[in-house]
C-alpha positions, 0 to 999 in steps of 0.5 A, spaced: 461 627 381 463 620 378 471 623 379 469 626 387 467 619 388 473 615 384 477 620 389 474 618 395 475 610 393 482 611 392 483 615 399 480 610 403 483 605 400 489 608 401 487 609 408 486 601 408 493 599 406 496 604 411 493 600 416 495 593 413 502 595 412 503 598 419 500 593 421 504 587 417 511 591 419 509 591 427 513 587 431 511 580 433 507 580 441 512 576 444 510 570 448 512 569 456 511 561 458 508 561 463 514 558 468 512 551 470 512 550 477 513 542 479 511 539 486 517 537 490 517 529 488 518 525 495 522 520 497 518 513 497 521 510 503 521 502 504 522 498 511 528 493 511 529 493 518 524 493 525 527 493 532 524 491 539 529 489 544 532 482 542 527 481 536 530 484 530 525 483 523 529 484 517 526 485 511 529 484 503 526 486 497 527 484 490 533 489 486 529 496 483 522 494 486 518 496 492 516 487 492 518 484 499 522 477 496 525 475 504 523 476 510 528 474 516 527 474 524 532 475 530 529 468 533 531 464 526 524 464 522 525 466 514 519 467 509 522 467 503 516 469 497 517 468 490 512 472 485 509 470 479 506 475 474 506 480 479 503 477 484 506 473 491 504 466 488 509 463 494 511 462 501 516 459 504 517 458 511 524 456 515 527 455 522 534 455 520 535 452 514 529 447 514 522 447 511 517 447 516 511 451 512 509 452 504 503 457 503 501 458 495 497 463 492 493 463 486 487 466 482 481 462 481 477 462 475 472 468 479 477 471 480 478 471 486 484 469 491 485 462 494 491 461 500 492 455 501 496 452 507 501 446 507 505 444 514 512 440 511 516 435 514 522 433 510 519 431 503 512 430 506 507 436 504 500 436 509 495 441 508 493 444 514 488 450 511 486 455 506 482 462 505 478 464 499 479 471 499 475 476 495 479 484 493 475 491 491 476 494 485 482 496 488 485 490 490 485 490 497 481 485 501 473 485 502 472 478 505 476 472 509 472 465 507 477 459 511 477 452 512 482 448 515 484 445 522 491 448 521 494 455 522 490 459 516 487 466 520 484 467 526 478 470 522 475 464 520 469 469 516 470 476 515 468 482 511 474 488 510 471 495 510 475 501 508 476 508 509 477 514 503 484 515 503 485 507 503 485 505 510 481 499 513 476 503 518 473 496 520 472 488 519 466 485 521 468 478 524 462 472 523 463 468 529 456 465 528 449 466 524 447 471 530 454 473 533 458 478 530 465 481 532 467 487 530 474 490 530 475 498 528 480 502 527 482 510 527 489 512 524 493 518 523 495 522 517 502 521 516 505 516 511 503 508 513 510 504 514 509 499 508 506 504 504 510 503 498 510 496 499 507 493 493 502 486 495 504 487 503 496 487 505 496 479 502 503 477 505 502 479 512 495 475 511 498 469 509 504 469 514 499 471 519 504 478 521 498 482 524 502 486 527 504 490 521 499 494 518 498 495 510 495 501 511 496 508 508 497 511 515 498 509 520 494 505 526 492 509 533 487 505 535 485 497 535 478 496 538 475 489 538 468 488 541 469 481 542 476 481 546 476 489 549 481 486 554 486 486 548 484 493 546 490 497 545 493 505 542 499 505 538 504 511 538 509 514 533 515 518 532 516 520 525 522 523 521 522 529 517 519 525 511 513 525 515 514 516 516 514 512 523 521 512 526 518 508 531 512 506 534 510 505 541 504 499 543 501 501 549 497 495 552 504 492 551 509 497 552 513 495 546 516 499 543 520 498 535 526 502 532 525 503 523 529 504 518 528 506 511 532 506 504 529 510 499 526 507 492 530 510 487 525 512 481 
């Protein structure tokens, strides 16, 4: 009986070792990688020219970067912006190749931005105006606060709602404790003609260039309850990136030619 057992022992053992070797001798499962499949990257596109019949804007921008450094008018103005630590710390103005205006933008200890404003007359610097302007957690402007007799902003105090994809969807203008002006403003779902272009929203603001949108789309509509009569559409041709190739206002019937350089990357 001691034997039969001892026998048994040595056959499932035996059994057991078969298996292991058969197993340790059979080839290795081969591994497929999963192919890796990329999304087509897309070319960022900056600005450098706008054309409207005689008006022709130009726009230059620091070497390898999406910051706007000049900005050059058919009429004979230039803005010229330096940056510092990232941000657009200066404007200057020009008719020709004189001076006529400085604006400075610097932070404050709250964090918060102040534009302050200066007319120049040869060495003579004037200060006309300034704004305190407050930005969300995603850098984008949530409330206007200006003072000053001089040029500083139309909208003397405002607060800046936005949209989930990033665009202004409407500004609350606080003409007086009891009157308040609204202007909204509906988009399309293209790509937005400054886009790319890095701290645009503070420049078109301080150099007072209402006409361009910051946004990420592109505006169709501007809708204002205090002047309804300035009420207006906007209309867009667009390349096979999906970027104005020009836009149309309606209520002015003007009409502005773009062209694009790609950011290289």
């Amino acid at each position: 009986m001691t034997i039969l057992k001892f026998k048994c022992v040595v056959i499932i053992s035996g059994v057991v070792l078969l298996i292991s070797s058969c197993t340790k001798n059979k080839p290795p499962k081969e591994e497929k990688d999963e192919p890796i499949i990329k999304e087509p990257v897309k070319g960022l596109f900056l600005p450098i020219k706008l054309e409207s019949g005689n008006l022709v804007i130009t726009l230059k921008y620091n070497e390898n970067s999406a910051l706007i450094s000049e900005i050059k008018t058919s009429d004979g103005y230039k803005f010229k912006i330096i940056y510092k630590e990232g941000l657009p710390s200066q404007y200057d103005k020009y008719i020709g190749k004189a001076l006529i205006q400085s604006i400075y933008c610097i932070r404050v200890p709250d964090k918060d931005l102040k534009v302050t404003f200066f007319d120049v007359e040869g060495q003579a610097y004037s200060p006309t105006g300034s704004l305190i302007l407050k930005q969300n957690l995603q850098n984008q402007v949530s409330s206007i606060l200006a003072s000053g007799t001089g040029h500083s902003y139309p909208y003397k105090e405002s607060d800046w709602h936005y949209s989930s994809k990033g665009n202004t969807s409407d500004i609350t203008i606080k003409n007086s404790p009891t009157n308040n002006t609204s202007i909204t403003y509906t988009y399309d779902e293209k790509n937005g003609i400054f886009k790319n272009v890095q701290h645009c929203q503070l420049l078109f603001l301080a150099i007072n260039f209402q006409l361009f949108s910051a946004d990420v789309n592109n505006r169709l509509s501007y809708s204002n309850t205090g002047t309804p009569g300035e009420n207006t559409n906007f209309t867009y041709q667009y390349n096979a990136d999906g970027y104005p190739t020009q836009f149309t206002i309606t209520k002015s019937k003007q009409t502005f030619r773009i062209t694009y350089i790609e950011l290289q990357q």
